[in-house]
N, C-alpha and C positions, 0 to 999 in steps of 0.2 A: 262239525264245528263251523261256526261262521267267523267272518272275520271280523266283528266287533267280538267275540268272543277271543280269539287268538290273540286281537287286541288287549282285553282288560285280564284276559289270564298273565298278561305279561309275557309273552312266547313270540311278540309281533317287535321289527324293527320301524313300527311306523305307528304315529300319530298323528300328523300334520297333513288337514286333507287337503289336496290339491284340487280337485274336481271328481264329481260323480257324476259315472253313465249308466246306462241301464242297467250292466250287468256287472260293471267293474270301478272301483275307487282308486282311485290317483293317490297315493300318498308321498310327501320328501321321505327318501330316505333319511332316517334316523342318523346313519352313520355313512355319507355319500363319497364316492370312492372317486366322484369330481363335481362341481358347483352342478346342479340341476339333474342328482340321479332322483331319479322317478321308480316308484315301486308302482306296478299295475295288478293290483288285487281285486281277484271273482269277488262277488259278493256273497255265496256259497260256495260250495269244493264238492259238492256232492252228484255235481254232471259235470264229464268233461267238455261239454261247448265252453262252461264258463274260461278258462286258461285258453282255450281258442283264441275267446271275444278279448281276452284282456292279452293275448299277443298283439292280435288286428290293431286293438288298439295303441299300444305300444311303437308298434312299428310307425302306425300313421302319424302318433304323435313326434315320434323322433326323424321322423320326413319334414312337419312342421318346422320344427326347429331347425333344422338346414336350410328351407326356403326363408327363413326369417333372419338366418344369419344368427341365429344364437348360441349354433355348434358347430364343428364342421364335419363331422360322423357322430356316430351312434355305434354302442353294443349294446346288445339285446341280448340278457342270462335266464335262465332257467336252472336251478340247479333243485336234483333230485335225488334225494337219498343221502343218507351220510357220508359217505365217499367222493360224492361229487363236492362234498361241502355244504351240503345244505345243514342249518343251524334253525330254523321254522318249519318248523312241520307244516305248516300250511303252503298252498299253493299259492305262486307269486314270479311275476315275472319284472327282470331290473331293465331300466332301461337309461343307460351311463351314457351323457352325451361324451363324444370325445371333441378336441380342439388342437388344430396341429402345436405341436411342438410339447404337448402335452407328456410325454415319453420321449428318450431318448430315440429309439426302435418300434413304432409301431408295428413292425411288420408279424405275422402271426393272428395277430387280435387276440381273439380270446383262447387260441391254441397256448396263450401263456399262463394260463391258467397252471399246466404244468412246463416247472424250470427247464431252460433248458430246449423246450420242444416249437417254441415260437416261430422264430427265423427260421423255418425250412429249407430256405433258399443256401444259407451257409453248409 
């Protein structure tokens, strides 16, 4: 399946495109978990290089955003399988800027995924 396909099957949280690269489409999140999360979707799912290219890209993009002062971190999700939470069966990587004061605790990141297990330090 492609991802215009995932898209009009109704199975995608994203319509709104943000930019197209070679191998991967920028979409807003549909449903953004802070002002400027970014979905980074292959344009096929059928080689893994594409979720490579659209990490690389991902990551560079939420680099950008820090030098430009539009966030002041970044997390970068992948979630695989239903366990982890994935709800798309397609391949897609998130890319949530953060902004301090955003959380009370950021400490952990994304180890908060599960309650509980963030603040390692406590």
């Amino acid at each position: 399946m492609d991802l215009i396909k995932a898209q009009t099957a109704g199975i995608a949280p994203w319509d709104t495109v943000v930019e197209v690269k070679p191998g991967t489409v920028v979409f807003a999140d549909r449903y953004p978990c802070t002002p400027g999360h970014l979905l980074f979707v292959p344009k096929q799912n059928n080689n893994p290089n594409w979720i490579v290219q659209a990490m690389e890209d991902a990551l560079a993009h939420g680099n950008h955003m820090v030098e430009q002062g539009e966030c002041d971190g970044f997390n970068i999700g992948f979630n695989s399988g239903i366990a982890a939470g994935q709800t798309v069966m397609y391949p897609h990587i998130h890319l949530i800027p953060r902004r301090a004061g955003d959380v009370e605790d950021p400490i952990g990141g994304v180890r908060n995924t599960i309650p509980g297990k963030g603040n390692y330090k406590k």
